[in-house]
C-alpha positions as MATLAB code, in Angstrom:
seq = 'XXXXXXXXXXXXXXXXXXXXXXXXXXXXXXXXXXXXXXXXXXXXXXXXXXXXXXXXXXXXXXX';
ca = [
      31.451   77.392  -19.921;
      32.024   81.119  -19.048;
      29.292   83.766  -17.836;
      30.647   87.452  -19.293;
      28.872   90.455  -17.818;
      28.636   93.344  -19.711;
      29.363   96.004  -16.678;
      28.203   98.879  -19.228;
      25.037   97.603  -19.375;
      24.240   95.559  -16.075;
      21.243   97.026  -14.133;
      21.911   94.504  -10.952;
      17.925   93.818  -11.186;
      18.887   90.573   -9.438;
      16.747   88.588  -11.991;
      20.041   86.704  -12.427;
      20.699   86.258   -9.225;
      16.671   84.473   -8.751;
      17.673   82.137  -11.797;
      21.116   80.771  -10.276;
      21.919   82.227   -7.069;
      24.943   79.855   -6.904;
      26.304   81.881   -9.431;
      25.230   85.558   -9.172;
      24.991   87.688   -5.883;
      23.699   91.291   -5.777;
      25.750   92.903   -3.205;
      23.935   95.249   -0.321;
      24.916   98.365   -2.494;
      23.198   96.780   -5.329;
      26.033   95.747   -7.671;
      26.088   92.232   -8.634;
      28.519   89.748   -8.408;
      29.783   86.906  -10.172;
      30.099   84.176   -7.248;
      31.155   81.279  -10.403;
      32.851   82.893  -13.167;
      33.540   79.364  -14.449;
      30.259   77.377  -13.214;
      29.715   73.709  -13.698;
      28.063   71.971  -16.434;
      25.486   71.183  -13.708;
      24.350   74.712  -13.384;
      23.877   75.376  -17.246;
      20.115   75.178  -17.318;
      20.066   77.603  -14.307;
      22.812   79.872  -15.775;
      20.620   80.166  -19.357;
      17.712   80.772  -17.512;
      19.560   84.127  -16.068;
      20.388   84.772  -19.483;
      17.266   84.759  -20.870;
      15.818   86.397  -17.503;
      18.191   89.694  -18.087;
      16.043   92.315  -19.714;
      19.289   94.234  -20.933;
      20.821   91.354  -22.499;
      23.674   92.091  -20.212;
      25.152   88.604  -19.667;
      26.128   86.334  -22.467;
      27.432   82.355  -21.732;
      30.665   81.178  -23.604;
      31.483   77.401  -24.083;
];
């Protein structure tokens, strides 16, 4: 799987980053960053949860 971040619409609300902090950071100067562009099948429950958790839709999971 893939996480894609939509950088025109990211907010860096950190809601992704309480869902699966292995694989989403928000920097001190509140831009976020992908730690795990390529996470493991392990994290996938965490990694939809961030999904859903993103009020602007702004991340999207590709298999």
């Amino acid at each position: 799987m893939r996480v894609v971040v939509d950088w025109n619409v990211c907010e860096s609300n950190a809601l992704c980053m309480a869902a699966a902090p292995e694989v989403f950071e928000v920097q001190d100067d509140d831009t976020l960053l992908v730690l795990q562009e390529t996470p493991g099948e392990e994290l996938r429950a965490e990694v939809g949860d961030a999904v859903r958790a993103c009020p602007k839709r702004a991340i999207s999971l590709l298999d």
